[in-house]
ZAKEVO-894445 format. One record per residue: residue in one letter; x, y, z of N, C-alpha, C in turn. Coordinates in steps of 0.2 Angstrom, whole numbers, plus 5000, padded with zeros to 4 digits. Atoms other than C-alpha are relative to their C-alpha. Layout:
<atom><type>A</type><n_u>X</n_u><n_v>Y</n_v><n_w>Z</n_w><ca_u>X</ca_u><ca_v>Y</ca_v><ca_w>Z</ca_w><c_u>X</c_u><c_v>Y</c_v><c_w>Z</c_w></atom>
...
This chain:
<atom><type>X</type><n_u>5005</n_u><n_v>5005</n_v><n_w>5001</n_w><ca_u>5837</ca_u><ca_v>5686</ca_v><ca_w>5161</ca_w><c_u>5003</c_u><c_v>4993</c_v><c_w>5000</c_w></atom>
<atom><type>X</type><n_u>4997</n_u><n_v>5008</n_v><n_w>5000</n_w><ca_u>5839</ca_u><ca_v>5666</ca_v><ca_w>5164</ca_w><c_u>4997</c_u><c_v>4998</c_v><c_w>4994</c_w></atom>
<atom><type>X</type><n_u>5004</n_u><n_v>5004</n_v><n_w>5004</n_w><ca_u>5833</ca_u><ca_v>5655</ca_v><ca_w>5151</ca_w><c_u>5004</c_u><c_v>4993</c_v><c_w>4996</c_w></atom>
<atom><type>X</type><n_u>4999</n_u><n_v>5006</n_v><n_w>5000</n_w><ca_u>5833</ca_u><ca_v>5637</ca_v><ca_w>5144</ca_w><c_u>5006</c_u><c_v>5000</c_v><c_w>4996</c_w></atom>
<atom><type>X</type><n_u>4998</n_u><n_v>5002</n_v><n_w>5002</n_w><ca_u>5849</ca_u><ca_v>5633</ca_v><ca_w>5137</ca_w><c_u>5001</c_u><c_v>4998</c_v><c_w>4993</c_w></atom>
<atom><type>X</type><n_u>5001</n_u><n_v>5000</n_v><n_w>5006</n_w><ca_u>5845</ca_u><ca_v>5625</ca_v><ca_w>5125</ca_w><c_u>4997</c_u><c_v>5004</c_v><c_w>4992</c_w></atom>
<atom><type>X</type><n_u>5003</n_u><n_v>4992</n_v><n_w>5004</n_w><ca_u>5832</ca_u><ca_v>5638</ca_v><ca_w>5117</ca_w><c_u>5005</c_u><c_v>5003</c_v><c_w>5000</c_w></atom>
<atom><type>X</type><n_u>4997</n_u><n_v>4995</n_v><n_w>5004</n_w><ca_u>5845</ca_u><ca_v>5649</ca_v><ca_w>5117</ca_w><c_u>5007</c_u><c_v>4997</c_v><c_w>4995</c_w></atom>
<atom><type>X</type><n_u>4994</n_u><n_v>5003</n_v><n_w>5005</n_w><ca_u>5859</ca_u><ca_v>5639</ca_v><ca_w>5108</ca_w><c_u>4995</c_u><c_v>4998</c_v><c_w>4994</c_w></atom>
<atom><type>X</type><n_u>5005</n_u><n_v>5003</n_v><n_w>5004</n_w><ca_u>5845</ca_u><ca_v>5633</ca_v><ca_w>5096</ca_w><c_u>4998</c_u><c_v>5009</c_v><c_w>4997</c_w></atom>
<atom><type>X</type><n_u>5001</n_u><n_v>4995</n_v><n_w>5004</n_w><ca_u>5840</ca_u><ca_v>5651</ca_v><ca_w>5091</ca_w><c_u>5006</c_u><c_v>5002</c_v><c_w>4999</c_w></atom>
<atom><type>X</type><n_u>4992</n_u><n_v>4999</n_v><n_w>5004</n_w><ca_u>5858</ca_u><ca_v>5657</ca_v><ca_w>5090</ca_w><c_u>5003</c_u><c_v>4994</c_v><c_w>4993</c_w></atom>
<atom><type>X</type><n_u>5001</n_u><n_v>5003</n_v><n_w>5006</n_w><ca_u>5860</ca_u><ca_v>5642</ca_v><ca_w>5077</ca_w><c_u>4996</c_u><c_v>5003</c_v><c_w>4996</c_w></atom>
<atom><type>X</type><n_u>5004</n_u><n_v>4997</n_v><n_w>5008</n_w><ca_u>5845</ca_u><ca_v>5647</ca_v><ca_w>5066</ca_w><c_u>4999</c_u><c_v>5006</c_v><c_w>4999</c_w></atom>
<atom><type>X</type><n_u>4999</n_u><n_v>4994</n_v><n_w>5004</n_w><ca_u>5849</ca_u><ca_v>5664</ca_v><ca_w>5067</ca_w><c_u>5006</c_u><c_v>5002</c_v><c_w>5001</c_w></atom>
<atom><type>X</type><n_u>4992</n_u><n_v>4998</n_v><n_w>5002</n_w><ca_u>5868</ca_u><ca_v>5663</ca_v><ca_w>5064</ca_w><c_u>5003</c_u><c_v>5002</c_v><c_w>5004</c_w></atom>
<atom><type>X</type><n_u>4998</n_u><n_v>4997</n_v><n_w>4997</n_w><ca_u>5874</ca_u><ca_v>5669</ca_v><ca_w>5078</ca_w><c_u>5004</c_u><c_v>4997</c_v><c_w>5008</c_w></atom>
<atom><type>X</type><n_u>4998</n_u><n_v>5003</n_v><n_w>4994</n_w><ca_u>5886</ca_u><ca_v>5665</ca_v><ca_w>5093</ca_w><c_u>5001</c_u><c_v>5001</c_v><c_w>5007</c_w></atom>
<atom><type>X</type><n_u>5004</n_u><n_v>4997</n_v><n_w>4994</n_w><ca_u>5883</ca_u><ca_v>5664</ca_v><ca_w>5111</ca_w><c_u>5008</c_u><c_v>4996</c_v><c_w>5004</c_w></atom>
<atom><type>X</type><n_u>4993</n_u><n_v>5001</n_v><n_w>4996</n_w><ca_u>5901</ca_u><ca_v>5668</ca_v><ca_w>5124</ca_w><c_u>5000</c_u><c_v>4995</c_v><c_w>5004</c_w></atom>
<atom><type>X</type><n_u>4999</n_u><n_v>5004</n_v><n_w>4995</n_w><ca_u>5905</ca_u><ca_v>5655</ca_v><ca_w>5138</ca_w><c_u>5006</c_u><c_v>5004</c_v><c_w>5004</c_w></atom>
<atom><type>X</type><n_u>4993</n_u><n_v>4995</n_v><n_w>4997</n_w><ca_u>5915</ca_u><ca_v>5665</ca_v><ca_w>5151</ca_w><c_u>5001</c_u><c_v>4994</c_v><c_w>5007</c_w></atom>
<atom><type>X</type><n_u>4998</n_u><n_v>5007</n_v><n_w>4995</n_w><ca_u>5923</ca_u><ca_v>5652</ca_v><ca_w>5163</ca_w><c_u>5001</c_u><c_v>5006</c_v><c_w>5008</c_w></atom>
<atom><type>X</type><n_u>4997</n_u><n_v>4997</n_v><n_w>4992</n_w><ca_u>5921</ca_u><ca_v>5663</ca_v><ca_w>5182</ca_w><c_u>5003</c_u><c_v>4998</c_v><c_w>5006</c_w></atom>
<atom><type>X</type><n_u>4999</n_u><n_v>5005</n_v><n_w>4994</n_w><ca_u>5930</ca_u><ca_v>5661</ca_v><ca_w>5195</ca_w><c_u>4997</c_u><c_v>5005</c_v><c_w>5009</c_w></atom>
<atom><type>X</type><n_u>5000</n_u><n_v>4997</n_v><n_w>4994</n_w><ca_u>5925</ca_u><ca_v>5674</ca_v><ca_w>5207</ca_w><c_u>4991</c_u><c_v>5003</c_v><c_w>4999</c_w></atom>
<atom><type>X</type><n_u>5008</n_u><n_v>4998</n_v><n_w>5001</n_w><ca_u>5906</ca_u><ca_v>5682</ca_v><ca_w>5211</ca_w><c_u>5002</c_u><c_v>5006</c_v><c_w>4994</c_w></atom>
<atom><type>X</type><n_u>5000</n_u><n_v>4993</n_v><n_w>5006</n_w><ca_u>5915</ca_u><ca_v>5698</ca_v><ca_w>5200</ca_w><c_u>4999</c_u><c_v>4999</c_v><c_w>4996</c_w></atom>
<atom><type>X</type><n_u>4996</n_u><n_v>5005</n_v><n_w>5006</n_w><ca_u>5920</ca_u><ca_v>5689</ca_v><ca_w>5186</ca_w><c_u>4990</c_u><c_v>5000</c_v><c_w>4999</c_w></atom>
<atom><type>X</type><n_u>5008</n_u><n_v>5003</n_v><n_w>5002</n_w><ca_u>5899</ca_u><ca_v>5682</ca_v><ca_w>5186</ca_w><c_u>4998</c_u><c_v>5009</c_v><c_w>5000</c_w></atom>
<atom><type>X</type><n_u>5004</n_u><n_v>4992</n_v><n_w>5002</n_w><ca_u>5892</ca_u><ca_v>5701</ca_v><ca_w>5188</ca_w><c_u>5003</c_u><c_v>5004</c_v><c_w>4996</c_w></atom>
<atom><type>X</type><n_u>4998</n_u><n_v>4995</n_v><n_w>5005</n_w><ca_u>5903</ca_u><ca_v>5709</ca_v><ca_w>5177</ca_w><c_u>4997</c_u><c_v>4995</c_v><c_w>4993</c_w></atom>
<atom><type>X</type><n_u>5003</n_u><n_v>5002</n_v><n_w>5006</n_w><ca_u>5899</ca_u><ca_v>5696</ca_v><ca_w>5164</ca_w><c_u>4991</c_u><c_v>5001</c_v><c_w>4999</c_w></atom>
<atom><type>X</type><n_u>5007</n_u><n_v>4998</n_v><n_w>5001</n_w><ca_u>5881</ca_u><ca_v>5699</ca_v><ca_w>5166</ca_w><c_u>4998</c_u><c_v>5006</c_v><c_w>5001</c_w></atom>
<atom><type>X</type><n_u>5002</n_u><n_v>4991</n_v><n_w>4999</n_w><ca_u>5881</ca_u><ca_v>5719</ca_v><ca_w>5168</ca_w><c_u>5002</c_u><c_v>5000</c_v><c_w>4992</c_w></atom>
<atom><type>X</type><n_u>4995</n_u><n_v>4998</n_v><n_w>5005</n_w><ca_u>5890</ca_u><ca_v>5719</ca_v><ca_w>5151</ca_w><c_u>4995</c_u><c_v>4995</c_v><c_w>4994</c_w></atom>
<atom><type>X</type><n_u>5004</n_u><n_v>5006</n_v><n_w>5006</n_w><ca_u>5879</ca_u><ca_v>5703</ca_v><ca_w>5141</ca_w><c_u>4992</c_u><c_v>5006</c_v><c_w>5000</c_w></atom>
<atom><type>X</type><n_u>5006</n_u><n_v>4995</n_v><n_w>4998</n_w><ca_u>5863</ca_u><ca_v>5715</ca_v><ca_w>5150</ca_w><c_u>5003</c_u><c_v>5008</c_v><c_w>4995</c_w></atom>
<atom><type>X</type><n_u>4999</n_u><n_v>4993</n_v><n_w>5002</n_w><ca_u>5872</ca_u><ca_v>5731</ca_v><ca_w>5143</ca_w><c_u>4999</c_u><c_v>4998</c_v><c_w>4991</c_w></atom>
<atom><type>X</type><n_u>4998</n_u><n_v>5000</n_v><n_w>5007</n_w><ca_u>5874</ca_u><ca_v>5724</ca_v><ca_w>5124</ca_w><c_u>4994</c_u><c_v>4996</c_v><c_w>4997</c_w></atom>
<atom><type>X</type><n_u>5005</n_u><n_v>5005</n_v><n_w>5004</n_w><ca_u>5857</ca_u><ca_v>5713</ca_v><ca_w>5125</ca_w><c_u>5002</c_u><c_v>4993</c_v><c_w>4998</c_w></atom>
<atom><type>X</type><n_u>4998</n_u><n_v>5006</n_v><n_w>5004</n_w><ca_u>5868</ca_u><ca_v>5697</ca_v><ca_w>5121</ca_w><c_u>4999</c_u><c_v>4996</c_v><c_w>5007</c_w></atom>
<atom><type>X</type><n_u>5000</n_u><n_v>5006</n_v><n_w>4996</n_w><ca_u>5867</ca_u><ca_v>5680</ca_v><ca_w>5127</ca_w><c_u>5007</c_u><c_v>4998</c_v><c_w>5001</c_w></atom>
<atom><type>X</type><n_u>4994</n_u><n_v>5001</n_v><n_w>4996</n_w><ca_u>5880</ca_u><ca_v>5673</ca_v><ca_w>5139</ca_w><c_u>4998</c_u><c_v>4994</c_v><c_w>5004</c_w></atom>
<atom><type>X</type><n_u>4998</n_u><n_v>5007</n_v><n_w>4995</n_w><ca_u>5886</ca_u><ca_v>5655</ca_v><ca_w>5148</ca_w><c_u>5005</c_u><c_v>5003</c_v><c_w>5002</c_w></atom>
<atom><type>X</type><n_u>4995</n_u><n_v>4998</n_v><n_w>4996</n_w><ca_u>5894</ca_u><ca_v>5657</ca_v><ca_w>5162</ca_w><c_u>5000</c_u><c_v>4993</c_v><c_w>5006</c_w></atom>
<atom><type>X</type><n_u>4997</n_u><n_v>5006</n_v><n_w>4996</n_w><ca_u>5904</ca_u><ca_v>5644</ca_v><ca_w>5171</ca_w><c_u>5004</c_u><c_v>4997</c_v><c_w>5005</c_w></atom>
<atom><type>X</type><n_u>4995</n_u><n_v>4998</n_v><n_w>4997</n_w><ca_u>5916</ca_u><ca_v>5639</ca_v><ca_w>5182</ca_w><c_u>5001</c_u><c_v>4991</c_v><c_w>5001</c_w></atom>
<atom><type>X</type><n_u>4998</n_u><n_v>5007</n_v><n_w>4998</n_w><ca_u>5925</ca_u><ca_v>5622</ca_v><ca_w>5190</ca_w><c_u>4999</c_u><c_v>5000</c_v><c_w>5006</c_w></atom>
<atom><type>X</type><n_u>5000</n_u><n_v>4999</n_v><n_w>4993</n_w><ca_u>5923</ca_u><ca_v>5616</ca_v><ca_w>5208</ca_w><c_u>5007</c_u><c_v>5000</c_v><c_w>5003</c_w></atom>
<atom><type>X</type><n_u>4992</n_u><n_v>4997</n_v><n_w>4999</n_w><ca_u>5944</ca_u><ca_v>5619</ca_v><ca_w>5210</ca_w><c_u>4999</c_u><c_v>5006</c_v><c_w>5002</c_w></atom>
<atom><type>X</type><n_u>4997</n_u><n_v>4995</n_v><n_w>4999</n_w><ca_u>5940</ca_u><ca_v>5638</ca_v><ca_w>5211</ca_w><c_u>4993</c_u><c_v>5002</c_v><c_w>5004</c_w></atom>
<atom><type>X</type><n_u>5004</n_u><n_v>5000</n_v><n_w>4995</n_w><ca_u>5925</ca_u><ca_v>5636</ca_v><ca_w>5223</ca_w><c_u>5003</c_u><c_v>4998</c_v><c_w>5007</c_w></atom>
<atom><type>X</type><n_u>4999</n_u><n_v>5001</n_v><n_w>4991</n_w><ca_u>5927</ca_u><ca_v>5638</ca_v><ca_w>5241</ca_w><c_u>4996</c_u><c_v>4995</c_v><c_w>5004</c_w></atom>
<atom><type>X</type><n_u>5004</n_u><n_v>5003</n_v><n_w>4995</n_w><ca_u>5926</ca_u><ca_v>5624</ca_v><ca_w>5252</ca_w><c_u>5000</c_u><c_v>5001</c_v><c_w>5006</c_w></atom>
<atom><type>X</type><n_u>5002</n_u><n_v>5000</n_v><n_w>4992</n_w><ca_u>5918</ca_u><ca_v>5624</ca_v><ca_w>5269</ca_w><c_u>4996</c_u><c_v>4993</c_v><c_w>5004</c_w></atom>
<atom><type>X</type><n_u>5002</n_u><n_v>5008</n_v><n_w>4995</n_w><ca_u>5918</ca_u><ca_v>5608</ca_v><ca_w>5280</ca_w><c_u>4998</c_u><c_v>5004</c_v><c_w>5008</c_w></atom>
């Protein structure tokens, strides 16, 4: 499930708890972090840089 960012950093504060940022670099890396945040019910950011993005001119 997606959701507001902030909402979720905002409830993880007021109820103590912290939420992973996993830096992806490949489509795997994104669906394993989310089969796995989905398996355990937790929250998860998921990021990456545009260096490890494919460009097409």
């Amino acid at each position: 499930m997606f959701v507001n960012m902030k909402d979720m950093l905002n409830k993880a504060k007021d109820e103590h708890y912290g939420v992973g940022f996993f830096n992806a670099i490949n489509i795997k890396m994104v669906c394993t972090v989310i089969e796995i945040a989905e398996e355990m019910n937790a929250p998860a950011i998921i990021g990456t840089v545009e260096v490890f993005l494919p460009i097409h001119h």
